[in-house]
C-alpha positions in Angstrom: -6.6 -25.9 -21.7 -9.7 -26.1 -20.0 -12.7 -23.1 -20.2 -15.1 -22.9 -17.1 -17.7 -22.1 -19.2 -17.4 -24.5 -21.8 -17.3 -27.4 -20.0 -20.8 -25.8 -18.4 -22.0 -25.4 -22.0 -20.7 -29.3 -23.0 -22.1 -30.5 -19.3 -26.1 -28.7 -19.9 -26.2 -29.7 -23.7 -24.7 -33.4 -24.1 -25.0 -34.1 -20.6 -23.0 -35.9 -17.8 -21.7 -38.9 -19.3 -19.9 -36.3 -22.2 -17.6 -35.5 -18.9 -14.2 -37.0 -18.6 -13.3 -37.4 -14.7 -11.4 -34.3 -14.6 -14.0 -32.0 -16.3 -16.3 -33.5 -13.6 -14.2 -32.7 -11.0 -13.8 -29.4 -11.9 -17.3 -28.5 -12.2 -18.2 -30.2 -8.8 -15.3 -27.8 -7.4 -17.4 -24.9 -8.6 -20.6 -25.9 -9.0 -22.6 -23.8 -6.5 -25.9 -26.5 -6.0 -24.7 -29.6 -3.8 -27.2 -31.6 -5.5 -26.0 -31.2 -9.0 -22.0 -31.3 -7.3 -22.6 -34.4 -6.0 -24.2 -36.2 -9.2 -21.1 -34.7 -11.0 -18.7 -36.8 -8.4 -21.0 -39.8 -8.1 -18.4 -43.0 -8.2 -15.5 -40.6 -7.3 -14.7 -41.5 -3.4 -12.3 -38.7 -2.6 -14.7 -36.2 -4.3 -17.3 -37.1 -2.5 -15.8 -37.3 0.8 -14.6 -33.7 -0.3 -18.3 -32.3 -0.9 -19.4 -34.1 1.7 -16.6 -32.4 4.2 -17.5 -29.1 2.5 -20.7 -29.3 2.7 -20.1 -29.9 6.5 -18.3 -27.2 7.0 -20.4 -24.5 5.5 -23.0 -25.6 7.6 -21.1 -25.5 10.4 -22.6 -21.8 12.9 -19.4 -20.8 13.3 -18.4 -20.8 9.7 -19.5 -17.8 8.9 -18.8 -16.3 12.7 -15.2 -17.4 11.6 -14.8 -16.0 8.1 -16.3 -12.8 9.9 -13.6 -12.6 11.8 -10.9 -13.2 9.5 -12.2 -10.6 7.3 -12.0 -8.4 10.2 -8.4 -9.0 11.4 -7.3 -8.4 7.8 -9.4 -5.1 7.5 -7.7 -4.3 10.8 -4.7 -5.2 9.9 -4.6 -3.1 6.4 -5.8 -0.4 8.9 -3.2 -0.5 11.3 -0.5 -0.7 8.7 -2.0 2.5 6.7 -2.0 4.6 10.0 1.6 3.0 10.9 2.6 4.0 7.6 1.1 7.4 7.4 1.8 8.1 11.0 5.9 7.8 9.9 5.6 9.6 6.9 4.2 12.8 8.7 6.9 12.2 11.4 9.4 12.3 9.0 8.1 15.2 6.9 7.9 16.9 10.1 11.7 16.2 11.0 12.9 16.8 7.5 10.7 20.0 7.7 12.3 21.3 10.6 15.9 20.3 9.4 15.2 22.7 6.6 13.5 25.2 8.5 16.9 25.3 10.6 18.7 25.2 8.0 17.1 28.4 6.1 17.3 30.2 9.5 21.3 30.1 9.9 21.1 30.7 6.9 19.5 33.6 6.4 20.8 34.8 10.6 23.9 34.2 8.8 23.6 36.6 5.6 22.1 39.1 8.2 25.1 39.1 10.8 27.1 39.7 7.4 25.3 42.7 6.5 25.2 43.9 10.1 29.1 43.8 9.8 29.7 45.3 6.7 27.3 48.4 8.0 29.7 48.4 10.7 32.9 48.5 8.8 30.7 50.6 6.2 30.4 53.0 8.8 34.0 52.7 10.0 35.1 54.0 6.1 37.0 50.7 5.3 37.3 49.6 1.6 34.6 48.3 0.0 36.6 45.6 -1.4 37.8 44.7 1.7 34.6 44.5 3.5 33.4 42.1 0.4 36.2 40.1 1.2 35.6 39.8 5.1 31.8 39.2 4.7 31.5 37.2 1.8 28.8 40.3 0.0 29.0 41.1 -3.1 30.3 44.8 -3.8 26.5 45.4 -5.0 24.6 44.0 -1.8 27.4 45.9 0.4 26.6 49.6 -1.8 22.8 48.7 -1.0 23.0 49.0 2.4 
């Protein structure tokens, strides 16, 4: 296995020629200062057509104007996605909000109309017993009216 800073280490203190080609390589890959990337490939064609090409590029104006960009499509992108995301999250809390909100309502409209009708019968003198029966009240909610 091969240790960046190791073969830095082996490169400043025994020099150059301690390299095999692929420690070379490597550093030349990473090696921030063209001048000392391109001593590190010297004899290596591909290599140096590679720092040469890269070297090309980064000089290049719209490099930068390009990598700029990309940055900001992706930032855009992320940001588009977090409000698409969060934008359908609140939609459907909203929906499954409501759903329940319904749903408690006939509920509770329902357990009102219940004791509404067992007033009524309440009032009519019919069994307590039946009246639980018809309305679904316990004996207890139905005396508490």
């Amino acid at each position: 296995m091969l240790y960046v800073p190791k073969l830095r280490q082996k490169y400043y203190n025994e020099g150059i020629d301690s390299l095999n080609e692929l420690e070379r390589c490597i550093l030349a890959l990473i090696e921030p200062n063209i001048k000392l990337s391109e001593e590190l490939i010297m004899g290596d064609k591909v290599m140096e057509d590679y720092v040469k090409e890269a070297v090309e590029v980064c000089s290049e104006e719209s490099f930068g104007e390009s990598y700029d960009k990309e940055v900001a499509l992706q930032e855009q992108a992320r940001n588009d996605g977090y409000e698409e995301g969060l934008s359908a999250g609140v939609k459907k809390g909203l929906e499954e909000g409501i759903e329940k909100g319904i749903e408690k309502g006939i509920e509770k409209g329902t357990v009102n109309r219940s004791r509404e009708i067992a007033l009524s019968m309440l009032k009519e003198n019919i069994d307590v017993n039946v009246i639980a029966k018809c309305t679904g009240l316990s004996i207890e909610e139905i005396n508490n009216l």
